[in-house]
BALOBA-1460 file (C-alpha; in Angstrom, 3 decimals):
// residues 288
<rec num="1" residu="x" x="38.627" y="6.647" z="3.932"/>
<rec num="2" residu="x" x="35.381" y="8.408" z="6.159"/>
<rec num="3" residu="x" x="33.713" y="6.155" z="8.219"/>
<rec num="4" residu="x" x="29.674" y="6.278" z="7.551"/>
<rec num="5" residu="x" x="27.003" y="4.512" z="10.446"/>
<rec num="6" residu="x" x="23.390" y="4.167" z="8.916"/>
<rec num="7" residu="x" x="21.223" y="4.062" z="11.769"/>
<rec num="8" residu="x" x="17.781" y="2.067" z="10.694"/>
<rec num="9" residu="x" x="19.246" y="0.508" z="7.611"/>
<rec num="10" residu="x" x="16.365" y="-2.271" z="7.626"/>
<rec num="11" residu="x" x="13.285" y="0.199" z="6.628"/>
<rec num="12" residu="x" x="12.630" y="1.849" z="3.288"/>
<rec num="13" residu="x" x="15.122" y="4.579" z="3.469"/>
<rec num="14" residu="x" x="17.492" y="2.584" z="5.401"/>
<rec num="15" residu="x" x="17.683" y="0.191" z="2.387"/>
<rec num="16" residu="x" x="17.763" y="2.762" z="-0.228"/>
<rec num="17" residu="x" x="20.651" y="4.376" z="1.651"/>
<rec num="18" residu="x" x="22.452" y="1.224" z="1.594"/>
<rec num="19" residu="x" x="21.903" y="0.480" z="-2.102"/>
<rec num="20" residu="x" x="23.429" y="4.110" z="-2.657"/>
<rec num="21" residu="x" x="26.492" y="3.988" z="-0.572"/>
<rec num="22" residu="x" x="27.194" y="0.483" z="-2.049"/>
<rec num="23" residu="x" x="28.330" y="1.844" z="-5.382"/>
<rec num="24" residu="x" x="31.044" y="3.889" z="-2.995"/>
<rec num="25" residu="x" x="34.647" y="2.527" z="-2.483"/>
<rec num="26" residu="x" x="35.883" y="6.050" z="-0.967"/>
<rec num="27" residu="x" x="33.346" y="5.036" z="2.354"/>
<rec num="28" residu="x" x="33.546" y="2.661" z="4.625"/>
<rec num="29" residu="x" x="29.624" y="1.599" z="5.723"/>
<rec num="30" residu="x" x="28.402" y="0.376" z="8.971"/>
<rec num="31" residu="x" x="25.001" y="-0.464" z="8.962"/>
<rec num="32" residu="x" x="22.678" y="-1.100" z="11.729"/>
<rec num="33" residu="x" x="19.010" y="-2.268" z="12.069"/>
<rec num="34" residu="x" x="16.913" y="-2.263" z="15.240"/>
<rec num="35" residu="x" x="17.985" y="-6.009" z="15.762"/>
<rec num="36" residu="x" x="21.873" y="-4.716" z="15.941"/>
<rec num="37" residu="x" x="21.545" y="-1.362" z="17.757"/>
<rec num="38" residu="x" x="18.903" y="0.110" z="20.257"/>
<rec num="39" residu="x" x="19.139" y="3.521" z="19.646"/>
<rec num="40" residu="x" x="17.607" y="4.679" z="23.050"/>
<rec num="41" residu="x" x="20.467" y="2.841" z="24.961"/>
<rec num="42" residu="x" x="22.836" y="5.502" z="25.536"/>
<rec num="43" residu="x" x="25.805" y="3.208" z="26.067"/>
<rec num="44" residu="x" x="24.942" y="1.345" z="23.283"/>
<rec num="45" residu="x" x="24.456" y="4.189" z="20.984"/>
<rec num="46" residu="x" x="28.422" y="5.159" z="22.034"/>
<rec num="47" residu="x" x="29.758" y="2.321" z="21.283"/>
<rec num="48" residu="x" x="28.027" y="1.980" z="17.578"/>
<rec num="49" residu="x" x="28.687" y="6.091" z="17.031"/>
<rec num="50" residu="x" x="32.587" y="5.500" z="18.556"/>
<rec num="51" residu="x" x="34.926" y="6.198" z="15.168"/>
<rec num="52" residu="x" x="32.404" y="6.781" z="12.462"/>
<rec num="53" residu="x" x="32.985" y="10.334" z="11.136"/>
<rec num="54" residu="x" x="28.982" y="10.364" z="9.986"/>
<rec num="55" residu="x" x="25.739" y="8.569" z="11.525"/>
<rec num="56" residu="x" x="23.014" y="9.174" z="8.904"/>
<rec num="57" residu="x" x="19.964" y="8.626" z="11.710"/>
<rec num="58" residu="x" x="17.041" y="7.013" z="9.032"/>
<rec num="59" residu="x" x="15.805" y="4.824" z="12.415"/>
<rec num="60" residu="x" x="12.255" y="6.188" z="13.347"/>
<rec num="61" residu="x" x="8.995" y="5.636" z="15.123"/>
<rec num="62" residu="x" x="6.909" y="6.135" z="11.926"/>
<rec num="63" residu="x" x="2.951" y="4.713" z="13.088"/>
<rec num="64" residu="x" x="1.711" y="8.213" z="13.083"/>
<rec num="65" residu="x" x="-1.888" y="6.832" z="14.389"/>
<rec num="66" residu="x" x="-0.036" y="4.882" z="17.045"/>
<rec num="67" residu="x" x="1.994" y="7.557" z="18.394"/>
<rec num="68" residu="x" x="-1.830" y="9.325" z="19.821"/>
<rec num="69" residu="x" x="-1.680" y="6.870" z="22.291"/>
<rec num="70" residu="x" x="1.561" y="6.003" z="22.713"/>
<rec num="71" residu="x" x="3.176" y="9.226" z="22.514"/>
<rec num="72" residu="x" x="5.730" y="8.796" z="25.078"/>
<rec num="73" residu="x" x="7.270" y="5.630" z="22.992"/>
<rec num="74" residu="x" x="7.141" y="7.123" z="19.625"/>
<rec num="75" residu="x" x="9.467" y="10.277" z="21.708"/>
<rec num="76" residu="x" x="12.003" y="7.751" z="22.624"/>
<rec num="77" residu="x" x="12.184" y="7.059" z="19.645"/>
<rec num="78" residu="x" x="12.001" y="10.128" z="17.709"/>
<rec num="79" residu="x" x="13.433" y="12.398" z="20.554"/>
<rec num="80" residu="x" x="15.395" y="10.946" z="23.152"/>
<rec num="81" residu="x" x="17.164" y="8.179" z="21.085"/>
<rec num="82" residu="x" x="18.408" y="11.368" z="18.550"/>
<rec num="83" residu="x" x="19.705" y="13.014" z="21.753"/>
<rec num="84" residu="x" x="21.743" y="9.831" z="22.025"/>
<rec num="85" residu="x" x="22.707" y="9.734" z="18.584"/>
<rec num="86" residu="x" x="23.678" y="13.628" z="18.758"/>
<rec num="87" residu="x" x="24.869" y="13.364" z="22.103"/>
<rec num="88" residu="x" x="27.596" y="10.424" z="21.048"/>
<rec num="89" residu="x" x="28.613" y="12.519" z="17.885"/>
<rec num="90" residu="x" x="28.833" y="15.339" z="20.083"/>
<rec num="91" residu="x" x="31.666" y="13.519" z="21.918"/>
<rec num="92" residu="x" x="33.365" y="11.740" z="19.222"/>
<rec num="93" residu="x" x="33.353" y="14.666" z="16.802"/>
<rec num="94" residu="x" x="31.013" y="12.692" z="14.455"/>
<rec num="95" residu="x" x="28.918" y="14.900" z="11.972"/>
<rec num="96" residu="x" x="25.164" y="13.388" z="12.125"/>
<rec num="97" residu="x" x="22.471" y="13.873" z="9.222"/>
<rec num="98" residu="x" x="19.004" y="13.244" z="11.006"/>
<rec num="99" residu="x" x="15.868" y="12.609" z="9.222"/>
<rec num="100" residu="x" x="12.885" y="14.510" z="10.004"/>
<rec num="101" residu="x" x="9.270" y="15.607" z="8.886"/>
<rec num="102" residu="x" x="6.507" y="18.263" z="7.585"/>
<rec num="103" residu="x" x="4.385" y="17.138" z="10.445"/>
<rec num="104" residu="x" x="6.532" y="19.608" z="12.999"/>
<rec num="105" residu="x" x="4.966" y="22.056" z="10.882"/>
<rec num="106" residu="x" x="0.831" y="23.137" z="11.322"/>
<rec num="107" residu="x" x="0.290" y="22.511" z="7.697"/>
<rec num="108" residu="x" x="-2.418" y="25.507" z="7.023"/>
<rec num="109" residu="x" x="0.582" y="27.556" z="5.555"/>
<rec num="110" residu="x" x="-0.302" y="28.594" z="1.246"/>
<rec num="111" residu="x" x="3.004" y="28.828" z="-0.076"/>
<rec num="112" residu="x" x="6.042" y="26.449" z="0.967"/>
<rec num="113" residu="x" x="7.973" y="26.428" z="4.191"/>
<rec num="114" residu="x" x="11.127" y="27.563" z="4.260"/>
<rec num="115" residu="x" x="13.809" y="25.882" z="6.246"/>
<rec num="116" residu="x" x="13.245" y="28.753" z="9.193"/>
<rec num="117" residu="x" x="9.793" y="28.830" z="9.451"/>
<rec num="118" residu="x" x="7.945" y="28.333" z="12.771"/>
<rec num="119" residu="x" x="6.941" y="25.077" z="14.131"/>
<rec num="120" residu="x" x="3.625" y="23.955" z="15.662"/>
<rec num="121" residu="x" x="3.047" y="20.388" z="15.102"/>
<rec num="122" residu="x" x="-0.638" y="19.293" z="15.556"/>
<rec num="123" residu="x" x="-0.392" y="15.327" z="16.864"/>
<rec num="124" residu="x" x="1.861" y="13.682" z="18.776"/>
<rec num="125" residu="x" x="3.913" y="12.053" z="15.897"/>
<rec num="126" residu="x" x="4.876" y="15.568" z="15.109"/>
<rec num="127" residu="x" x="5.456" y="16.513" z="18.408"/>
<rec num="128" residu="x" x="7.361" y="13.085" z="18.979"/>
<rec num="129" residu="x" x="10.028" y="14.627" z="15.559"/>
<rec num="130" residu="x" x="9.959" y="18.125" z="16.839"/>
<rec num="131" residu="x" x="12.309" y="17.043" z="19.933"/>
<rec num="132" residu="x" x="14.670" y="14.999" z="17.908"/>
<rec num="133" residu="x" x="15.660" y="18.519" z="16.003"/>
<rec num="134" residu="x" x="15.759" y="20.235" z="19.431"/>
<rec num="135" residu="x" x="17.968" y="17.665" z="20.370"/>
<rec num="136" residu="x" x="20.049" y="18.382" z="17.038"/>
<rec num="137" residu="x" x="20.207" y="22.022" z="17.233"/>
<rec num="138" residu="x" x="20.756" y="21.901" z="21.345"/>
<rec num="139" residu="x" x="23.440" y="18.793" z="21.188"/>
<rec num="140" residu="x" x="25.381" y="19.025" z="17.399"/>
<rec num="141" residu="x" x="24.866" y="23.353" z="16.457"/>
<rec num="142" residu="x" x="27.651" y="23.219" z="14.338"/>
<rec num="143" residu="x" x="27.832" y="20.045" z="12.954"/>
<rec num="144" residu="x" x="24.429" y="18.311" z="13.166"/>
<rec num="145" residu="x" x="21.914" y="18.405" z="9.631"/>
<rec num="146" residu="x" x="18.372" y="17.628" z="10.092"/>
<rec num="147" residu="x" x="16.573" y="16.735" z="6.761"/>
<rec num="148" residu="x" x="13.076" y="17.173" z="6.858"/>
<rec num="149" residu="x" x="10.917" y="14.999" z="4.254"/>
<rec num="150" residu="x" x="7.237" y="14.200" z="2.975"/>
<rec num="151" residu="x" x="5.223" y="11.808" z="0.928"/>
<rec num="152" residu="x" x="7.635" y="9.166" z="1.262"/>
<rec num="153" residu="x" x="7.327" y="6.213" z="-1.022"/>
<rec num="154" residu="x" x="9.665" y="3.478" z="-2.093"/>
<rec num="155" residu="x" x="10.473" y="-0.114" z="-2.863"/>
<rec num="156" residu="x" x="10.878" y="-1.648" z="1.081"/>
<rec num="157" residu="x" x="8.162" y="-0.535" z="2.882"/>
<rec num="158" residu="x" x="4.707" y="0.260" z="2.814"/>
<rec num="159" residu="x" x="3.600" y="3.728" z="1.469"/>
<rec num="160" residu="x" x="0.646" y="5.319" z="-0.413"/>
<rec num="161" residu="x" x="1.927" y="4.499" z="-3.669"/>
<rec num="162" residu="x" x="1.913" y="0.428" z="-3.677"/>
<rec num="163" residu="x" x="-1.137" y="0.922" z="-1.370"/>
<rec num="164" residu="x" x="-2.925" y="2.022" z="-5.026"/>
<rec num="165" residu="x" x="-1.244" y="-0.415" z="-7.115"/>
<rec num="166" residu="x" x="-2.420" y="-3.037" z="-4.248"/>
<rec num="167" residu="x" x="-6.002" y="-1.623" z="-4.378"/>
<rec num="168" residu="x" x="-5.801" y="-1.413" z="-8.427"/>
<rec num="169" residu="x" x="-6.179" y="-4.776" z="-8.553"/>
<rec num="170" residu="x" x="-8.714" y="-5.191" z="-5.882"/>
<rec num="171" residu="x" x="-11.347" y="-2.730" z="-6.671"/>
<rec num="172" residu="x" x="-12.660" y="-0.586" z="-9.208"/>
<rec num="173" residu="x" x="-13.074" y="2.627" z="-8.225"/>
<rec num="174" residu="x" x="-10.899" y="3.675" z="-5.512"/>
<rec num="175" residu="x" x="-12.003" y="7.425" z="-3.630"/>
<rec num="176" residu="x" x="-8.905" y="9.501" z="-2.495"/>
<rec num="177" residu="x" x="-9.067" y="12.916" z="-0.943"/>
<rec num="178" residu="x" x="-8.328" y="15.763" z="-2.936"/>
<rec num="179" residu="x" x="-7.894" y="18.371" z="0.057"/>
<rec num="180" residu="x" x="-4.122" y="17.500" z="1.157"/>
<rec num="181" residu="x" x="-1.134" y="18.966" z="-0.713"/>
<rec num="182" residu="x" x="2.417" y="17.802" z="-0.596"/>
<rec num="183" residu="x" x="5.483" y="16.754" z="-2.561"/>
<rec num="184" residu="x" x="5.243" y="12.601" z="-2.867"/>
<rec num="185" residu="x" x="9.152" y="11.781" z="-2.847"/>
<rec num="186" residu="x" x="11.003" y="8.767" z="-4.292"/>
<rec num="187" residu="x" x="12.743" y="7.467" z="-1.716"/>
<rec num="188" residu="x" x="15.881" y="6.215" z="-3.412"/>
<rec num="189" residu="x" x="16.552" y="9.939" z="-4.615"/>
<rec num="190" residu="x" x="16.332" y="11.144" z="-0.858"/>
<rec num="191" residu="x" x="18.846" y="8.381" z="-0.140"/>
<rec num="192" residu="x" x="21.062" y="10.094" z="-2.495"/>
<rec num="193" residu="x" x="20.830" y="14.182" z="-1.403"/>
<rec num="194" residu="x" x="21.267" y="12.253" z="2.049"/>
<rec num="195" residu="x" x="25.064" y="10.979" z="1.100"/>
<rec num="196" residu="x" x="25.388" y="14.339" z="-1.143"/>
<rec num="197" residu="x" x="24.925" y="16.441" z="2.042"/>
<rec num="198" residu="x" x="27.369" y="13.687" z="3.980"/>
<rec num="199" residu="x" x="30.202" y="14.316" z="1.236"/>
<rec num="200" residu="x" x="29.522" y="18.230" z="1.440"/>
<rec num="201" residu="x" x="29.536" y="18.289" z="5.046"/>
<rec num="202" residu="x" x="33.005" y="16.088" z="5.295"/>
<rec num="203" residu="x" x="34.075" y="18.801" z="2.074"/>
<rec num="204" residu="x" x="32.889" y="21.592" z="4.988"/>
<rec num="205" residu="x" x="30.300" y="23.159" z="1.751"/>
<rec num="206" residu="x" x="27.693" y="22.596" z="4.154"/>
<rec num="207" residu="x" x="26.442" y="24.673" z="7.026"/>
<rec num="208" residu="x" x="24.473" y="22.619" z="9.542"/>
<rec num="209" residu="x" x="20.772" y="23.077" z="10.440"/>
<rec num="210" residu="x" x="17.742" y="22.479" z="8.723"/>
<rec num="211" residu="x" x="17.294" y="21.292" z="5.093"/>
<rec num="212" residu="x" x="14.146" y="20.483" z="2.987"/>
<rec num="213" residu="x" x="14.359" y="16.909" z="1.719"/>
<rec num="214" residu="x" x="11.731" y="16.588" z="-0.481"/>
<rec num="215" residu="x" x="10.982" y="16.528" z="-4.278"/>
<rec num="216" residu="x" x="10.407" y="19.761" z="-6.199"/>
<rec num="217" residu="x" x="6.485" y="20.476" z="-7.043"/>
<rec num="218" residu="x" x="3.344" y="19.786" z="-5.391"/>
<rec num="219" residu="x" x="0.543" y="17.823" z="-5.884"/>
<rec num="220" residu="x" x="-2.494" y="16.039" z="-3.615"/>
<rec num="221" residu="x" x="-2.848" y="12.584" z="-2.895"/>
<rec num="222" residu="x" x="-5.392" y="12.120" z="-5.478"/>
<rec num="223" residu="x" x="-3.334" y="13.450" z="-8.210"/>
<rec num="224" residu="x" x="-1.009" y="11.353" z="-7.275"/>
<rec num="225" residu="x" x="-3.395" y="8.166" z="-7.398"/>
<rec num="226" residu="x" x="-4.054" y="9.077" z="-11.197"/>
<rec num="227" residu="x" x="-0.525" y="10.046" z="-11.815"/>
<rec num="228" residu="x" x="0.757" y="6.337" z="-10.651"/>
<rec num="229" residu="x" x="-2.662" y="4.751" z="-12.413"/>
<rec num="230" residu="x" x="-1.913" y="6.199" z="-15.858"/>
<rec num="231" residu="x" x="2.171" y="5.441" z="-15.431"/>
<rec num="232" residu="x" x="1.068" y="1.604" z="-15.113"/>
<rec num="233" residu="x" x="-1.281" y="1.759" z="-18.055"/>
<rec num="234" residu="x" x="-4.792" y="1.881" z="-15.772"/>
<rec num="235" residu="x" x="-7.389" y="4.608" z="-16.695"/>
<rec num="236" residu="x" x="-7.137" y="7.737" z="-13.900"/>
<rec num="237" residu="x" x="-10.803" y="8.342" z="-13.868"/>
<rec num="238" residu="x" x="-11.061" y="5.062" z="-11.600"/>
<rec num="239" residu="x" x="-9.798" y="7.926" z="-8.967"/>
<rec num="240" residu="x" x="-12.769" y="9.774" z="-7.644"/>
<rec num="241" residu="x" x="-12.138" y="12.925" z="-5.390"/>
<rec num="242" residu="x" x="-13.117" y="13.675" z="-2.195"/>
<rec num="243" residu="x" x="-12.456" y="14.992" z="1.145"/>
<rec num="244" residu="x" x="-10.150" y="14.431" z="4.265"/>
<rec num="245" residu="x" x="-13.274" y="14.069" z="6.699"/>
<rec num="246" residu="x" x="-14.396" y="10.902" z="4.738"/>
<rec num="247" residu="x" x="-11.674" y="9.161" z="6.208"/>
<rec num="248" residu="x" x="-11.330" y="10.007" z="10.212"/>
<rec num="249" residu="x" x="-8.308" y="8.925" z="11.721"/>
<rec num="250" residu="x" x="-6.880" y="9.199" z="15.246"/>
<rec num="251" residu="x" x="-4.109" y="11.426" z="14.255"/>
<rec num="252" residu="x" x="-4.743" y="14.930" z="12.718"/>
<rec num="253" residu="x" x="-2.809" y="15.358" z="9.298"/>
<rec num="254" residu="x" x="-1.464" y="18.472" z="7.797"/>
<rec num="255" residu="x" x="-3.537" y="19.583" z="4.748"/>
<rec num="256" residu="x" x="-0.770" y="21.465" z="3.541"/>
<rec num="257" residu="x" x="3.149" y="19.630" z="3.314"/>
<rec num="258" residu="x" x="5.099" y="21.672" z="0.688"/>
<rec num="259" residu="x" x="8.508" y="22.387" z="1.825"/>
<rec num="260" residu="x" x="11.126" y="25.164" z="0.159"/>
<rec num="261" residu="x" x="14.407" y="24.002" z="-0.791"/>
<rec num="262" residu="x" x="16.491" y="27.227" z="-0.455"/>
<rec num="263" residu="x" x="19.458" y="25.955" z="1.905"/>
<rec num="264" residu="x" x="20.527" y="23.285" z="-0.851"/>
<rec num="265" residu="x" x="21.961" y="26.135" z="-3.036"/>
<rec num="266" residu="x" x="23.886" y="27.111" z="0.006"/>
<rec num="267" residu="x" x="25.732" y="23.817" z="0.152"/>
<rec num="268" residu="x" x="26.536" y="23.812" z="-3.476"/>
<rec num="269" residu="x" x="23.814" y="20.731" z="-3.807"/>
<rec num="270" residu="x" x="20.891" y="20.402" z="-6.171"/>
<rec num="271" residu="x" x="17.342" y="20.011" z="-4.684"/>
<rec num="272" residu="x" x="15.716" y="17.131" z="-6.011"/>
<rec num="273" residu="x" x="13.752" y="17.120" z="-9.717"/>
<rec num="274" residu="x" x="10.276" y="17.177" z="-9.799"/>
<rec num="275" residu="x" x="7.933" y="14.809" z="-8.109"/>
<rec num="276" residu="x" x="6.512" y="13.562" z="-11.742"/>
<rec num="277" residu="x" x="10.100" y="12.221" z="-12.261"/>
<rec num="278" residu="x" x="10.662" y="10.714" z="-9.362"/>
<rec num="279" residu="x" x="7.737" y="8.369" z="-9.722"/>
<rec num="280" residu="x" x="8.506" y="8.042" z="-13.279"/>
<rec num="281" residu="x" x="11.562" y="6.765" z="-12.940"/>
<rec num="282" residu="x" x="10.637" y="4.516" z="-9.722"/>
<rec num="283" residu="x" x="7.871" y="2.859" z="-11.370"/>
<rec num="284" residu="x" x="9.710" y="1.995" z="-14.239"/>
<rec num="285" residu="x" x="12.365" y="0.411" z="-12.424"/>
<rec num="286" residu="x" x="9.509" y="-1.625" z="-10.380"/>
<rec num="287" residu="x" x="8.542" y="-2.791" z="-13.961"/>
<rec num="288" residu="x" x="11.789" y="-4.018" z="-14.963"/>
């Protein structure tokens, strides 16, 4: 039976993870939450990482506003605590699956990114992910996966999709921009390519690196807004367009998220469906 450690089970993919991995008897789960394990203790981190044959890292700093000003905290977090994580693996001969983002990318590319394209992250969030894959690549080259995601929404934690069910019911027209693009994924169905690309890389189907966790297609935020407003019954056209610059914030976003998917293939793994599904089928379940 493989040993599994889920880093940051308490947060929205943590939980999702959990909820996957608990319909498997072949895997024996440990999970942590920040409570149990402070990832940027290095002799901590050891001792959790010590006989697990997989850490899935889904622990993160994820206040991309925040990080601006507190850059150096949100790269503990999302550099130097992965070192750990890798580092440990490194030694115990652990495989480790780390999640990561589009923001290491510029976001003014026109077509997707593929899993080798260059990175140039523009705020410190991204810059804060970009040196937890350096720390992959440099620490775990043959046995480290970092899974790069977008648009994350779920069930646990708070994300642009219950933000516009929230505001549904609180106001009647609601303006969101129309000037972004990305792929909004579900993310229960991340959870799952996440323990698919644990089983292949235990199987040895995968090749370590980069892969491109997010769901197939590409919309913007406010297609989105109407998408989840006409899947609960509430008329789109209380969505009114408009632009990024409407709504300053301290960190600079990407206008442009869509990520390829060509390294699944490679593992003998499915990318995930399209977007429209995903929120399909998470809504509905919300509903029941």
């Amino acid at each position: 039976m493989s040993r599994l450690l889920v880093t940051g089970s308490g947060g929205m993919l943590g939980r999702d993870l959990l909820a996957v991995l608990g319909t498997r008897e072949d895997l024996s789960v440990t999970a942590t939450t920040r409570a149990d394990l402070d990832i940027t203790d290095p002799e901590a981190v050891r001792a959790a990482v010590a006989g697990h044959d997989v850490v899935i890292n889904a622990a993160a700093w994820t206040d991309v506003d925040g990080a601006e000003t507190r850059e150096q905290a949100a790269t503990a977090v999302n550099g130097d605590a992965v070192a750990n994580l890798a580092g440990a693996c490194a030694a115990s001969g652990a495989r480790m699956i780390h999640v990561s983002t589009d923001y290491v990318f510029r976001g003014d590319a026109t077509e997707p990114y593929p899993e080798d394209a260059p990175t140039s992250p523009v705020n410190a969030y991204g810059r804060s992910k970009l040196a937890g894959e350096r720390a992959m690549a440099a620490l775990l080259p043959e046995s480290g996966y970092t899974v790069r995601t977008a648009w994350l929404y779920g069930a646990h934690g708070p994300n642009f999709v219950a933000t516009m069910l929230r505001l549904a019911g609180e106001r009647e027209r609601l303006d969101v921009v129309n000037d972004q693009r990305g792929q909004p994924t579900w993310s229960y169905r991340l959870a799952e390519r996440l323990v698919a690309l644990a089983d292949a890389a235990l199987a040895g189907h995968a090749a370590p690196g980069v892969y491109h966790g997010t769901a197939s297609g590409e919309t913007t935020w406010y297609d989105l807004a109407r998408a989840v407003f006409a899947l609960r019954g509430l008329d789109p056209d209380r969505i009114r367009p408009t632009t990024s610059d409407r709504f300053p914030r301290p960190a600079a976003r990407p206008s442009y998220s869509v990520l390829a998917h060509d390294r699944w293939a490679a593992a003998k793994l499915q990318p995930m469906a399209d977007w429209r599904s995903g929120l399909a089928e998470a809504l509905a379940g919300e509903a029941r």
